[in-house]
Legacy VTK file of the C-alpha trace (Angstrom):
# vtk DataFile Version 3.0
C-alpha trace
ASCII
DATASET POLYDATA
POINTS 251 float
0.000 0.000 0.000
2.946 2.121 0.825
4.539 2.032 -2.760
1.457 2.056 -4.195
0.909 5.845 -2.707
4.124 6.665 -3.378
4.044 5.918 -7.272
0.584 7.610 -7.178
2.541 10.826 -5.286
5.378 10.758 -8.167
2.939 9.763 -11.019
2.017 13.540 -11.148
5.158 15.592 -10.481
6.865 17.105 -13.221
10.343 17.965 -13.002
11.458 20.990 -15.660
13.820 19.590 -18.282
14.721 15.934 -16.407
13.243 12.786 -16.061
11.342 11.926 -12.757
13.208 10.769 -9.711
12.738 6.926 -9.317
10.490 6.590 -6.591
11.191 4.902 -2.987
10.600 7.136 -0.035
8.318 5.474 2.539
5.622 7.257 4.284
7.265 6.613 7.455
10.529 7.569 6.198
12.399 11.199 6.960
12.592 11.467 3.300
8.625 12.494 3.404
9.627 15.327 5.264
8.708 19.171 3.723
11.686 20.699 2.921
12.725 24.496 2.347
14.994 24.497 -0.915
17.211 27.432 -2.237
20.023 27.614 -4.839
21.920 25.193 -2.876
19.115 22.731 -1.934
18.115 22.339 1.523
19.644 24.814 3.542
18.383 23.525 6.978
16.510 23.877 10.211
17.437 26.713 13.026
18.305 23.970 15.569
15.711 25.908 17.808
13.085 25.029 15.837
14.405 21.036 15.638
14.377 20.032 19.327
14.261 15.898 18.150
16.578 16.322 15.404
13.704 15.254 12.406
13.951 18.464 10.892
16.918 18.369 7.938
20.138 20.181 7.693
21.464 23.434 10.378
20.232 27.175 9.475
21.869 29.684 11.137
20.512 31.637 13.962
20.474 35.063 13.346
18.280 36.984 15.038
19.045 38.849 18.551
15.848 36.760 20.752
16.840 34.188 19.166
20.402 33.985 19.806
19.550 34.979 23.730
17.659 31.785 23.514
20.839 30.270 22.367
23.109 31.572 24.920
19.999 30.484 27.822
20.123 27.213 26.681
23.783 26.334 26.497
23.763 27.934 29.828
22.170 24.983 31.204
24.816 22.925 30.155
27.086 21.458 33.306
31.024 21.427 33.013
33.331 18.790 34.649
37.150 17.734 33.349
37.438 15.858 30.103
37.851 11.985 31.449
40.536 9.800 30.207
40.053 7.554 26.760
40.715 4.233 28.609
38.637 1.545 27.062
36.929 3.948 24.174
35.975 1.629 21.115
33.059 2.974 18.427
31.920 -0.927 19.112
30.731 0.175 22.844
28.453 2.233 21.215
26.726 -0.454 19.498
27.281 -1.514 15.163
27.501 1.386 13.399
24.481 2.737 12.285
21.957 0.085 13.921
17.999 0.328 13.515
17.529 -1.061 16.790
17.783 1.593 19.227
14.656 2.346 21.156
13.758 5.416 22.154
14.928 7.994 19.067
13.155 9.147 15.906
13.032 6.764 12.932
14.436 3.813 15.247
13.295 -0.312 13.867
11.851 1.942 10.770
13.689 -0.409 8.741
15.990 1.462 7.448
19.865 1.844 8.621
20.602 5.170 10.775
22.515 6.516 8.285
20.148 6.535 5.161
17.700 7.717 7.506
19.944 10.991 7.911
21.216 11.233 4.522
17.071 11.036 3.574
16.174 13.538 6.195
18.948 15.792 5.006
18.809 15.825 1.051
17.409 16.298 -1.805
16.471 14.586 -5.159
16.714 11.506 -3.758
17.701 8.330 -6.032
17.116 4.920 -4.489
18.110 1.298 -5.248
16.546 -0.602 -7.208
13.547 -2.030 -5.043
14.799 -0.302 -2.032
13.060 2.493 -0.351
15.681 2.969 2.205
19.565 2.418 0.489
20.218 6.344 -1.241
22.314 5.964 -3.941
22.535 9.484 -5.213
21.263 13.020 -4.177
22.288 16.837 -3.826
22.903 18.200 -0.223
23.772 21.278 1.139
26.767 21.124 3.670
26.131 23.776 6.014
29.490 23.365 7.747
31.826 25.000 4.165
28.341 25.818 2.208
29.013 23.658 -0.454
26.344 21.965 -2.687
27.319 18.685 -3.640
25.711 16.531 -5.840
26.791 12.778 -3.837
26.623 8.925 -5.098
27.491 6.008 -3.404
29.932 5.185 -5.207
32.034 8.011 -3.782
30.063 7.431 -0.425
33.135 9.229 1.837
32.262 12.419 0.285
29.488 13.035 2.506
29.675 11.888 6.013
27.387 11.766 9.049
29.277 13.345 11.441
28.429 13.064 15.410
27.979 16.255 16.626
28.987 15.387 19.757
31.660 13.269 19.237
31.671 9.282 20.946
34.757 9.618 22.160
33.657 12.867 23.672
30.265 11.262 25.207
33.011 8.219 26.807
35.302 10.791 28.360
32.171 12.831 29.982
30.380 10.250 31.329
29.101 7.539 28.665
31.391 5.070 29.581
29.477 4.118 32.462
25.931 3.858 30.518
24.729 0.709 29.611
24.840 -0.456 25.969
21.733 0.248 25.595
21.547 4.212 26.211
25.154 4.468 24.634
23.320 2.884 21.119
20.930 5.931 21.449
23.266 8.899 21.680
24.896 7.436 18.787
21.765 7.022 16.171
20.138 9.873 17.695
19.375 12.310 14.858
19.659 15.284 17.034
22.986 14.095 17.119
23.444 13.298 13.592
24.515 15.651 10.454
25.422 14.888 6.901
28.201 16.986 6.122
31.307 17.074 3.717
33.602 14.194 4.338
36.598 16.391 5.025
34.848 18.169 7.443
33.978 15.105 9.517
37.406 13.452 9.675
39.427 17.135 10.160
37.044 17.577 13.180
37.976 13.789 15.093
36.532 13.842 18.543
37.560 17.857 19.175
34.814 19.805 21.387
33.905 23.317 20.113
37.043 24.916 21.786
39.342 22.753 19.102
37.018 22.897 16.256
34.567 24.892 14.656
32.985 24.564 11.592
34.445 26.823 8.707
31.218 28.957 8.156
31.188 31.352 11.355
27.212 32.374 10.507
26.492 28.443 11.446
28.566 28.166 14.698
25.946 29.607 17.292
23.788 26.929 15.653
25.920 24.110 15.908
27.018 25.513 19.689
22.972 24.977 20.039
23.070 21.251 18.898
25.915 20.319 20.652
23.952 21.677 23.653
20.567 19.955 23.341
22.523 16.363 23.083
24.546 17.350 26.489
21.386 18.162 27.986
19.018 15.654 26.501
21.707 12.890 27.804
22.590 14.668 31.023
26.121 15.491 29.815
28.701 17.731 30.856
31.358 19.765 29.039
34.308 21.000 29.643
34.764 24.832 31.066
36.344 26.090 27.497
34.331 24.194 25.517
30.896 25.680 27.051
32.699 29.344 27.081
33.320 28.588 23.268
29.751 27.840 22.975
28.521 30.500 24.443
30.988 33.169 22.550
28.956 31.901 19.380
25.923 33.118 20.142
26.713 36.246 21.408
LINES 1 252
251 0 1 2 3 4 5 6 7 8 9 10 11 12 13 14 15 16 17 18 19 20 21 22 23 24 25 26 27 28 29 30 31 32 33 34 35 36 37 38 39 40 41 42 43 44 45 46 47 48 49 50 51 52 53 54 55 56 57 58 59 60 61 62 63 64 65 66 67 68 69 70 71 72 73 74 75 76 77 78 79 80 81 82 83 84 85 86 87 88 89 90 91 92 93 94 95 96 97 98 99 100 101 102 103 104 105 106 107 108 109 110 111 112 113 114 115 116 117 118 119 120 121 122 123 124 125 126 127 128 129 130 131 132 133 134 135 136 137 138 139 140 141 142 143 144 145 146 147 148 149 150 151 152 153 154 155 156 157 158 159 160 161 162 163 164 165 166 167 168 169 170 171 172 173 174 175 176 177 178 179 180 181 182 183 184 185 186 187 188 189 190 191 192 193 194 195 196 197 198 199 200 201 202 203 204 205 206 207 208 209 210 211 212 213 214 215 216 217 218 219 220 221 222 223 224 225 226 227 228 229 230 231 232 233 234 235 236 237 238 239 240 241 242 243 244 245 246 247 248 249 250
């Protein structure tokens, strides 16, 4: 019934000198999501406006009330030392990109976590052949260098999903005393999920926002917001500089 309303759905768009997209995005999928489109695509969700992280991409916040809202959120962020690494591994954090995670958006959807984000985040979506989860080529707009990119899977490491607060991070704060279970949720949590340029990802590691940044300064008081709603949403600290860093963005 599901790809039956679906074909129905693309049976009647037209899209100006191209061929339709091939269909595949499930009702229940984040690819059914409205999205705002400019020059460059999607160019995101003010992460004030995206408390569960369903909404796509990272707009900037640029308004003064709502960059005091900013600042009086990551105020409510604790602080505490950065723990050691001892006994970090991704695998402590559950397979990479599991469905099975209870308690998050788009979890046992049937889909992987990271189709659900690259669905949620671009657009034109291509699918596999009989799939209506596995993307195989779109356009998305990296808000951390601005760049449009037009992405296949064949060059998959060009886009990335990056953690936004990193796992390593989430182990030396506290996470390394969760249990498997809650540690598999901060880490296919879409709140705490972005597709972004590959480059981006890897340059950034496991850095806080007092070592990194991203690139595009009119998206860090945004990005200072995300990392805040994880910490708080899983009752974690950061550092001193890292919170003073966050809170310099939105000032």
């Amino acid at each position: 019934m599901r790809k039956a309303i679906v074909g129905m759905i693309m049976a009647v768009v037209v899209v100006s000198g191209c061929a339709p997209l091939d269909a595949g995005i499930g009702l229940d999928s984040p690819g059914d999501r409205v999205k705002q489109s400019g020059e460059g695509g999607v160019t995101g969700t003010s992460p004030l406006d995206n408390p569960d992280g369903t909404k796509p991409g990272l707009a900037a916040i640029t308004s003064e009330e709502d960059r005091a809202a900013a600042r009086e959120l990551i105020e409510k962020v604790a602080t505490k030392g950065r723990g050691p690494k001892t006994g970090y591994d991704r695998d402590e954090f559950g397979y990479a990109w599991a469905d099975n995670a209870d308690d998050i958006p788009y979890a046992r959807n049937g889909c992987d976590t990271r189709n659900d984000i690259l669905q949620r985040d671009g657009t034109g979506l291509k699918y596999r052949d009989g799939s209506d989860c596995v993307v195989m080529e779109m356009t998305i707009f990296d808000p951390y260098t601005e760049k449009t990119v037009d992405w296949q899977k064949a060059d998959a490491s060009e886009i990335q999903i990056d953690h936004i607060m990193p796992l390593s991070y989430d182990w030396q704060m506290g996470a390394s005393r969760w249990t498997d279970a809650k540690r598999k949720q901060i880490s296919n949590d879409p709140l705490n999920l972005l597709a972004v340029d590959g480059s981006m990802n890897s340059s950034k590691g496991d850095s806080g926002p007092s070592s990194w940044l991203p690139p595009t300064r009119k998206i860090r008081c945004s990005y200072a917001v995300r990392f805040a709603q994880v910490a708080l949403k899983y009752d974690l600290p950061v550092t001193a500089p890292d919170k003073a860093t966050m809170l310099d963005q939105c000032a």
